[in-house]
MIDOSE-1310 file (N, C-alpha, C; in nm, 2 decimals, decimal comma, always signed):
residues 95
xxxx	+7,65/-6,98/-2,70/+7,51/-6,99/-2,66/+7,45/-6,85/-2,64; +7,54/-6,76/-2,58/+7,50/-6,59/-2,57/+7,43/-6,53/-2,72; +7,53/-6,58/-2,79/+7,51/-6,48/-2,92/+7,39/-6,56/-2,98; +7,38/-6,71/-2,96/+7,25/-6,72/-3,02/+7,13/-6,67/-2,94
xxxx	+7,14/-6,71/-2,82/+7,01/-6,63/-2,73/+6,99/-6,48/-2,83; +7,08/-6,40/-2,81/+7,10/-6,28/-2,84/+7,00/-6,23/-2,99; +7,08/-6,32/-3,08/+7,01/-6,33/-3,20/+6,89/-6,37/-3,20; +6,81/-6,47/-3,15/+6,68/-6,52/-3,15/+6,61/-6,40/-3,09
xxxx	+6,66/-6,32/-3,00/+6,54/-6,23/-2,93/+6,53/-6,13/-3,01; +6,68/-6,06/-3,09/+6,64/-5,95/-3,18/+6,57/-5,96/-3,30; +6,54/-6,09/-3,34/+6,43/-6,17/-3,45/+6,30/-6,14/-3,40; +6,28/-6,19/-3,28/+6,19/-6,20/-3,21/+6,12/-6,07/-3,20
xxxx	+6,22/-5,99/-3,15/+6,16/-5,83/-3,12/+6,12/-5,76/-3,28; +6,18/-5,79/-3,36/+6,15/-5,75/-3,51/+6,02/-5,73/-3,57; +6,00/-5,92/-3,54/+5,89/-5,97/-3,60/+5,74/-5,92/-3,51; +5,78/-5,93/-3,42/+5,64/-5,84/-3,30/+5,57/-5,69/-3,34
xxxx	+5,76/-5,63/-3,40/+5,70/-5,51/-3,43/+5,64/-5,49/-3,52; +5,70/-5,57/-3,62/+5,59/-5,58/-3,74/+5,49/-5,62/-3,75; +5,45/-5,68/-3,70/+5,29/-5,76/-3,65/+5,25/-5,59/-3,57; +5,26/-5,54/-3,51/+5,16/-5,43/-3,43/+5,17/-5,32/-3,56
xxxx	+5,31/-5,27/-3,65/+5,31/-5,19/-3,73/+5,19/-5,20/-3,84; +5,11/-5,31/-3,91/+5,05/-5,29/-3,98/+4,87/-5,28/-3,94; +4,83/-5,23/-3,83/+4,70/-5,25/-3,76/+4,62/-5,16/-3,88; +4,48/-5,15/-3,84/+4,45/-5,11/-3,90/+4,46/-4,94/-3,89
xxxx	+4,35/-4,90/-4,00/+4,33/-4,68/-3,94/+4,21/-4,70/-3,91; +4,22/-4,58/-3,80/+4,11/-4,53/-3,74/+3,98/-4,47/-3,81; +3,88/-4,53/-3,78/+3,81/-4,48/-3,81/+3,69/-4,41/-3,78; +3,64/-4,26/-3,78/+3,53/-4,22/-3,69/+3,43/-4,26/-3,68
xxxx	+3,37/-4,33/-3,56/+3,22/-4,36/-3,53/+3,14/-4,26/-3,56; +3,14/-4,16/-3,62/+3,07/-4,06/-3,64/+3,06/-3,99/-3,72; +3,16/-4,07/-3,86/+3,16/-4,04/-3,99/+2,99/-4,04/-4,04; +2,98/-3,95/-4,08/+2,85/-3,94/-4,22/+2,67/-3,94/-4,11
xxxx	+2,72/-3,91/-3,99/+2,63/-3,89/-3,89/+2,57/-3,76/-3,91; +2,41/-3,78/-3,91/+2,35/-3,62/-3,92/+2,24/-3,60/-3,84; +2,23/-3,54/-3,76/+2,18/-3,47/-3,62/+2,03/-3,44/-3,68; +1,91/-3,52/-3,63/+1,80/-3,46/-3,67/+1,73/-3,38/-3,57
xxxx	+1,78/-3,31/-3,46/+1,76/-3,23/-3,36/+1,86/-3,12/-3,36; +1,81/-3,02/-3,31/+1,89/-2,90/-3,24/+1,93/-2,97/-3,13; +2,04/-2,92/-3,03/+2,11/-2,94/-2,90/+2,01/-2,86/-2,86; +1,92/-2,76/-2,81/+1,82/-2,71/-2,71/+1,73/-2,83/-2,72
xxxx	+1,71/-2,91/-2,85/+1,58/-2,98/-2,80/+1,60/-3,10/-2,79; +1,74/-3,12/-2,78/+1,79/-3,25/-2,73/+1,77/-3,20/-2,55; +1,82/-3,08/-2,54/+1,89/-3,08/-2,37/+1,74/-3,06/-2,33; +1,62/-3,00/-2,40/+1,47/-2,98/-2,36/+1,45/-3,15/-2,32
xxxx	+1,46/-3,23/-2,37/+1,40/-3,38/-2,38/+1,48/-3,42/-2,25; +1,58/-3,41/-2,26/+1,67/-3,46/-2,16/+1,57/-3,40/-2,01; +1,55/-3,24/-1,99/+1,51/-3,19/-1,92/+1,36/-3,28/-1,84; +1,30/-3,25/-1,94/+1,15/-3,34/-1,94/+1,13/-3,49/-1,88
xxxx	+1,26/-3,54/-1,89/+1,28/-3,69/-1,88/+1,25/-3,66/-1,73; +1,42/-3,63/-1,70/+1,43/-3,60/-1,56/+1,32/-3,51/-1,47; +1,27/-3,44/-1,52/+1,17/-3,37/-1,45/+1,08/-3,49/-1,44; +1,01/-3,61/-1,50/+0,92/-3,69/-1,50/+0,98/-3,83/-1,37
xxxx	+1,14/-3,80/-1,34/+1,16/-3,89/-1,26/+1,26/-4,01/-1,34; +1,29/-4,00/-1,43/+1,34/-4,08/-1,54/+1,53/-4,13/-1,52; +1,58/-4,21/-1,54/+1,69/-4,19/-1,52/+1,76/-4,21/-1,67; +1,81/-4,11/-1,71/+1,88/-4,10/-1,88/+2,03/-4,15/-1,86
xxxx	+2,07/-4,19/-2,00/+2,19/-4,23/-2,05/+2,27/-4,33/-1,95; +2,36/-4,28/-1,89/+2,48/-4,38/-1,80/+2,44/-4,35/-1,68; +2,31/-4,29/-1,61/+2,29/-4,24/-1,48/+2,24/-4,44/-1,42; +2,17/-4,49/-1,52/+2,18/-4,66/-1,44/+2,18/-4,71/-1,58
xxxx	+2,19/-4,85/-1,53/+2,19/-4,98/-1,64/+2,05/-5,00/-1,61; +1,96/-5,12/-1,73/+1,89/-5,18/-1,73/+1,84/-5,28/-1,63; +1,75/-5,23/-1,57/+1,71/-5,34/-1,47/+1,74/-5,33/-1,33; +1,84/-5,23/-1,31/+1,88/-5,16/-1,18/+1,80/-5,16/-1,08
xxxx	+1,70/-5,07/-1,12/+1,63/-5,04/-1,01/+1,55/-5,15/-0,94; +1,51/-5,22/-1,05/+1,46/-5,35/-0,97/+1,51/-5,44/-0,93; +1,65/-5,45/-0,95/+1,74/-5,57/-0,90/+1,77/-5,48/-0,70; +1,80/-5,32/-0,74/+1,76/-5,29/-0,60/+1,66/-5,26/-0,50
xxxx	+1,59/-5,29/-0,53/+1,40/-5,28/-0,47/+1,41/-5,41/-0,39; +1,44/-5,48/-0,53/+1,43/-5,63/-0,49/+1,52/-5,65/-0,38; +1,62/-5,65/-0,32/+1,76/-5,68/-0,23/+1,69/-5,60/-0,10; +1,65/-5,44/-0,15/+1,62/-5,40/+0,00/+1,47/-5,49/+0,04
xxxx	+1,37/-5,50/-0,04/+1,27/-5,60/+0,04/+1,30/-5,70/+0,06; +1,41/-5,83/+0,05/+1,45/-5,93/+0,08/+1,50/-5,85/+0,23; +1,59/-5,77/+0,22/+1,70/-5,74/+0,31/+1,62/-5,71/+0,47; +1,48/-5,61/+0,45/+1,38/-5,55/+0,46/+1,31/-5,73/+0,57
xxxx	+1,24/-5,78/+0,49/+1,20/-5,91/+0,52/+1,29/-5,95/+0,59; +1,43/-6,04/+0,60/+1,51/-6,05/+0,64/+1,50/-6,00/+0,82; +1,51/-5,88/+0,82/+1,56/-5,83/+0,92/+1,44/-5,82/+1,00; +1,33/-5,81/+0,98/+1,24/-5,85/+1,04/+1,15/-5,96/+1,13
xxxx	+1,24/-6,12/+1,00/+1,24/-6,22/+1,06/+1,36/-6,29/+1,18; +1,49/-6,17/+1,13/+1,51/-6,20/+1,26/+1,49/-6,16/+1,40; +1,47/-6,01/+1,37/+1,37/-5,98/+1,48/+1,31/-6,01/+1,54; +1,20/-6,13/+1,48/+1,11/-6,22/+1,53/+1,18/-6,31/+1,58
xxxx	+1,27/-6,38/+1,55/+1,31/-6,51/+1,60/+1,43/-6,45/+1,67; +1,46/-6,38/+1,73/+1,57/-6,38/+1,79/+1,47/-6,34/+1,98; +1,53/-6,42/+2,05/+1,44/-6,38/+2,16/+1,60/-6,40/+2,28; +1,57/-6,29/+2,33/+1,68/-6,25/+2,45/+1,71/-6,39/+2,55
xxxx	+1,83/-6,38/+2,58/+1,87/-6,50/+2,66/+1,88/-6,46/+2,77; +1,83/-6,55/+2,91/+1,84/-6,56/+3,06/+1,90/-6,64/+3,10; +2,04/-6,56/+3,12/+2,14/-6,67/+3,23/+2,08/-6,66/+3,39; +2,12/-6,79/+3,45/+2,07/-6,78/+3,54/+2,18/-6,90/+3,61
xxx	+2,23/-6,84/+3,78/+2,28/-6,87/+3,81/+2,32/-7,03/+3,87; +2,36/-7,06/+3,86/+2,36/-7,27/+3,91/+2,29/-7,38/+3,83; +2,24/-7,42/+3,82/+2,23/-7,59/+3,73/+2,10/-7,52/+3,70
């Protein structure tokens, strides 16, 4: 029973490798790409962005800023209503 276990895994291990051995080739996202800008007037644009307040590339996702505006005026509101409804308790001694 060993040597078959034994044999079925070294099959086993074979066939795996050959499955990962034929993947495909790599190829560059950036084959046959042609830059219609200089880098100064890419990094100028970039500049201008952020000088206007802008947030570029991976600095946020879409919709960010308003998903957090939105949370702190809920949060904002929130805290205010409890404020209101919360009113101090008087213990007071005997029945």
């Amino acid at each position: 029973m060993t040597i078959t276990n034994t044999i079925a895994a070294a099959v086993l291990l074979a066939a795996s490798a050959a499955a990962f051995a034929g993947g495909p080739e790599y190829v560059d996202p950036a084959a046959g790409f042609v830059s219609s800008k200089s880098r100064a007037q890419v990094m100028e644009e970039l500049r201008a962005a952020r000088a206007e307040g802008l947030r570029v590339g991976a600095e946020s996702y879409p919709g960010e800023d308003a998903e957090r505006q939105a949370r702190s005026v809920d949060l904002g509101d929130r805290a205010q209503e409890l404020a209101r409804d919360t009113k101090p308790e008087v213990w007071t001694s005997g029945s």
